[in-house]
N, C-alpha and C positions, 0 to 999 in steps of 0.2 A: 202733562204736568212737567214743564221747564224747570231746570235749576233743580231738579231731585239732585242729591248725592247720596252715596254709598258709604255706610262707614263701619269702619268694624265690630263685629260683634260684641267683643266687649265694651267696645265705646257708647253704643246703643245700649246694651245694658245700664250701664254707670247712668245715661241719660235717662231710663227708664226708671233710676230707683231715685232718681235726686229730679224729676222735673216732673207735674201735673201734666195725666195727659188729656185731651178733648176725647171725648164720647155722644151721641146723642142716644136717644131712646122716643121711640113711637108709641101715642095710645091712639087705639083705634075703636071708636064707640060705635054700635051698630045697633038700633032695635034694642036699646037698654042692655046690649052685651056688651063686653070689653074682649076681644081678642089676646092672648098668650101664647106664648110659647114654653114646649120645656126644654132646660137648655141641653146639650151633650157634652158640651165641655165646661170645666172649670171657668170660672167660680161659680161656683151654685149650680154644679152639674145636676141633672136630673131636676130642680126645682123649676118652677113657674115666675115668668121674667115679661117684661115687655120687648117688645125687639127691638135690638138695639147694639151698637158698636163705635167702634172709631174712626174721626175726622180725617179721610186719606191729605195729605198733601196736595194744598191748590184746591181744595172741594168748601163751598161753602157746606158749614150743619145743616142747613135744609136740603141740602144735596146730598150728604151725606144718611138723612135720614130717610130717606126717598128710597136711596141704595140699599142700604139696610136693610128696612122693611121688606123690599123687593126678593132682597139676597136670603132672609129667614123665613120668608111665609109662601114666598113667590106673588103675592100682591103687587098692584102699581097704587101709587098715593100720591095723595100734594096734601102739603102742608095749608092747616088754615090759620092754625094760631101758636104762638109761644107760649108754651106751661110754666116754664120756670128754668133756671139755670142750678142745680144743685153738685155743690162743690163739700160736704164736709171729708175731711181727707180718710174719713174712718167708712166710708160708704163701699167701697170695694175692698177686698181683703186683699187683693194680691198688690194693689199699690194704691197711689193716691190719682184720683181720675176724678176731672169735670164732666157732667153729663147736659147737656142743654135738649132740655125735652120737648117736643113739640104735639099738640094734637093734629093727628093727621085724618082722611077722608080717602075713603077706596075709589080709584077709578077704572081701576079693572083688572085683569091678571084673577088666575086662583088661586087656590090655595094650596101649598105640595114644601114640603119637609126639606130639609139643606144638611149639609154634614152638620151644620150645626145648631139643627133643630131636630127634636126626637118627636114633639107631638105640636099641631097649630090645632087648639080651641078657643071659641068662645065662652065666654063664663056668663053668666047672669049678675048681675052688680051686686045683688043680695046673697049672692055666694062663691065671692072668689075665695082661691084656695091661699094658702100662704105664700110668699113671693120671696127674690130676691133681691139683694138690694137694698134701695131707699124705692122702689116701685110701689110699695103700698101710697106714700107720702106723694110721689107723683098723681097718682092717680085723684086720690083726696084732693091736691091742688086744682086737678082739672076740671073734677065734678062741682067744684067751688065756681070756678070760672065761667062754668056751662050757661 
């Protein structure tokens, strides 16, 4: 990653509460499951999320979403398709984040828990639990697309 810089903490602050930041988010459909996670940290600690995070510098989203997924479930994936990009600025509590969602497909790796993942299940489609986020509305976009 060339041309990273370093800036001070307050500066990156000020930058974090006055600029949208990139996020993506993974669903994983399996056998009429949808895979989850619970989260451990804020926001929406303890609740059921899809996996998902932010766009490192120099990383395309489908890159980043690969990582991700990898980093919270311990799965490997490739992306097959774009879900949708969801931007309302009221979608995360702690600030204003784009998320560009993608459906992704397992190619191998298991399944094992990250600092910041408390539990990885599969849900049945006909009985997921409440989520956070706008992941309900992701999901609905996807099974739309199916």
């Amino acid at each position: 990653m060339s041309g990273r810089t370093w800036i001070p903490d307050g500066l990156f602050r000020k930058i974090m509460e006055t600029v949208p930041m990139l996020c993506v988010d993974g669903i994983l459909f399996e056998k009429g499951r949808l895979l989850l996670i619970r989260r451990a940290c804020p926001p929406y600690k303890g609740e059921w999320c899809l996996p998902g995070g932010f766009v490192l510098y120099g990383e395309s989203t489908e890159e980043a979403v690969v990582r991700e997924f990898e980093e919270e479930t311990g799965l490997k994936t490739r992306v097959m398709r774009l879900v949708g990009v969801y931007s309302d600025p009221e979608r995360d509590p702690i600030g204003h984040k784009v998320s560009v969602c993608y459906l992704v497909k397992r190619t191998g790796g298991r399944e094992c828990k990250s600092r910041e993942t408390k539990e990885i299940t599969f849900f049945d489609l006909k009985k997921l639990p409440r989520l956070g986020f706008d992941h309900e509305k992701m999901i609905r976009d996807a099974l739309k697309r199916k």
